[in-house]
C-alpha positions in Angstrom: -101.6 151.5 155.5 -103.1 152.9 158.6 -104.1 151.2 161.4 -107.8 150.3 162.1 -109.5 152.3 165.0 -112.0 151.0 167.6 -114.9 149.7 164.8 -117.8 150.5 167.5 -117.9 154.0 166.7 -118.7 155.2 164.1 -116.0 158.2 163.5 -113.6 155.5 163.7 -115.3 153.1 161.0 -115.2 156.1 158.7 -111.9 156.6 159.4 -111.3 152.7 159.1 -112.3 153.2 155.4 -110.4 157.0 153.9 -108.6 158.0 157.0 -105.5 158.9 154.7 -104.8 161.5 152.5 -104.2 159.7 149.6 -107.9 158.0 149.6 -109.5 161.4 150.4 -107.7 163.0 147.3 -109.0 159.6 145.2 -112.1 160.0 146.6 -111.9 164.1 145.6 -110.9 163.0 142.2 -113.9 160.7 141.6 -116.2 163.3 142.6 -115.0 165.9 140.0 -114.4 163.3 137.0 -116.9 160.4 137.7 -114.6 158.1 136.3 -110.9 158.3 136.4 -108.1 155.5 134.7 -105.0 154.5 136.9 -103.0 156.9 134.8 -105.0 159.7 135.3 -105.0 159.5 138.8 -100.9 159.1 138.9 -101.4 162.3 137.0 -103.3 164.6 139.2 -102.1 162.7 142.3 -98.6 164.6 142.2 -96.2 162.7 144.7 -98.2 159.1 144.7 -95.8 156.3 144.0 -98.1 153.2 141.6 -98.1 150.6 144.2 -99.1 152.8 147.5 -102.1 154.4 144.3 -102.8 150.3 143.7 -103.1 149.2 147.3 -105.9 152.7 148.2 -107.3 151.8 145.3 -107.7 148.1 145.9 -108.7 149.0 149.3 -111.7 151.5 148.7 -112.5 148.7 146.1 -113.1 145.8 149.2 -115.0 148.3 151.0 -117.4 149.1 148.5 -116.6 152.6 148.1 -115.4 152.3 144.0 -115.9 150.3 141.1 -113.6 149.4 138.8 -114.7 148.5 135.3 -112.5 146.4 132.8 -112.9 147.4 129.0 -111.5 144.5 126.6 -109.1 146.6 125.3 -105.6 145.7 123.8 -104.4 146.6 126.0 -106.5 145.8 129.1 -107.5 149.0 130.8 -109.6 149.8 133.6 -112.0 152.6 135.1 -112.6 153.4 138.7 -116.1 154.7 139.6 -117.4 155.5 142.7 -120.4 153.1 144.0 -123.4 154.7 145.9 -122.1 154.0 148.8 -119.1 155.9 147.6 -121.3 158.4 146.4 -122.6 159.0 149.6 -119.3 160.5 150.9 -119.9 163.6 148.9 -121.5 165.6 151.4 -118.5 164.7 153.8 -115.5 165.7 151.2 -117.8 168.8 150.4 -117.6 169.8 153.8 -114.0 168.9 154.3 -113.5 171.1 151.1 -115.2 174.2 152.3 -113.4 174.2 155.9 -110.0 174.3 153.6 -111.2 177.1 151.9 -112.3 178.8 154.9 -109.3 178.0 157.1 -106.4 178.3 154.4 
């Protein structure tokens, strides 16, 4: 996991949170689907191993950034959602989106 930058600024305290690529692409994911299982992330995540998906997930989870909702299902099965304050990274990952498009 990456290592936590000085947490008085505030560039650093995002990065603190989805400074690596796989939490940006979860992040990404959320955005388009609103709510995404474990599977379906290993899915579109092409190249993610489960336990480096589970510990980005976990982690976006402690900082508030998703949700995850259990259904009483047989068996068990989960949903990740982003919260607001998760929510309120779209106009970041929008922006990150269009300088990719503009800088291929």
């Amino acid at each position: 996991m990456a290592k936590n930058y000085d947490s008085l600024c505030p560039v650093a305290r995002t990065i603190n949170v989805i400074g690596d690529v796989w939490s940006v692409l979860i992040l990404r994911e959320l955005l388009e689907n609103k709510t995404v299982r474990f599977q379906e992330f290993q899915k579109s995540l092409q190249g993610i191993v489960p336990s480096t998906l589970s510990q980005r997930l976990k982690k976006l989870e402690a900082d508030k950034i998703i949700h995850r909702k259990i259904y009483n299902e047989h068996p068990v099965r989960a949903v990740y959602q982003l919260t607001k304050k998760g929510e309120s990274l779209a106009p970041v990952l929008l922006a990150l989106k269009r300088w990719g498009e503009q800088n291929p």
